[in-house]
N, C-alpha and C positions, 0 to 999 in steps of 0.2 A: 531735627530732621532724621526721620528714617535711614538706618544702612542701607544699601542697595548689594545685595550681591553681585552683582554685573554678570552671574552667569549662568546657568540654568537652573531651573525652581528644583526643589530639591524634594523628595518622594511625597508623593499624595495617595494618601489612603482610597483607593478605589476597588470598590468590590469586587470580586473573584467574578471573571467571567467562568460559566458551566460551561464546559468542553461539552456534554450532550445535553443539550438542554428535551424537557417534556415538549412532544409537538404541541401545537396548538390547531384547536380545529379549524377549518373554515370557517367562513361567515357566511349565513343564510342569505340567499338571495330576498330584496323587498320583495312583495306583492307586488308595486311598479316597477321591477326590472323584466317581467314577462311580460311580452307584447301578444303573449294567446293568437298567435298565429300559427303557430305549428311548425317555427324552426326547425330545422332538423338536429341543430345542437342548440335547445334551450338552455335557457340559466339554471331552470332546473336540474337538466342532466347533466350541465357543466358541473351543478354542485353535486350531486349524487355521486361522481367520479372521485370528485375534491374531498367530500368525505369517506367513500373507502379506502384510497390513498391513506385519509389520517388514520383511520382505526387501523389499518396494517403497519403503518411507522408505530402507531402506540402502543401494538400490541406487543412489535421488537424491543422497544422502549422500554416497555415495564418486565420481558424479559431478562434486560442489561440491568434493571433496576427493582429485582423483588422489594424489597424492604421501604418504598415508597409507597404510602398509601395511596389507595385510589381517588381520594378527592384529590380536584386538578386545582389550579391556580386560581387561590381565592374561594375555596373551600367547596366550590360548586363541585358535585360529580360529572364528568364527561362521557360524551356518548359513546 
């Protein structure tokens, strides 16, 4: 029979969380998330805001962070 420590698990290797992590962008809105009515805050302009929001976090980002190459997570380039 297995020992049982009876008392708390003892350290577990778990990854370093990044104190600043690279933003991530948005997600494009579907084709079916516009109802082409003429909203006056479409999903499109919702997302137009939501990505220069991110290019302004990423631009501070990559200032904090020269030495980071510009491909983003997963080797793609970001907008």
């Amino acid at each position: 029979m297995p020992a049982s420590t009876g008392g708390a698990p003892g350290p577990v290797d778990r990854p370093a969380v990044d104190p600043d992590p690279r933003p991530q962008p948005p997600e494009p809105p579907l084709p079916s998330d516009c109802c082409d009515s003429g909203c006056s805050m479409c999903v499109h302009d919702v997302y137009a805001e939501e990505l220069q929001d991110y290019r302004e976090r990423l631009a501070r980002w990559r200032e904090r962070h020269p030495a980071v190459p510009d491909a983003g997570a997963g080797g793609s380039s970001q907008p």
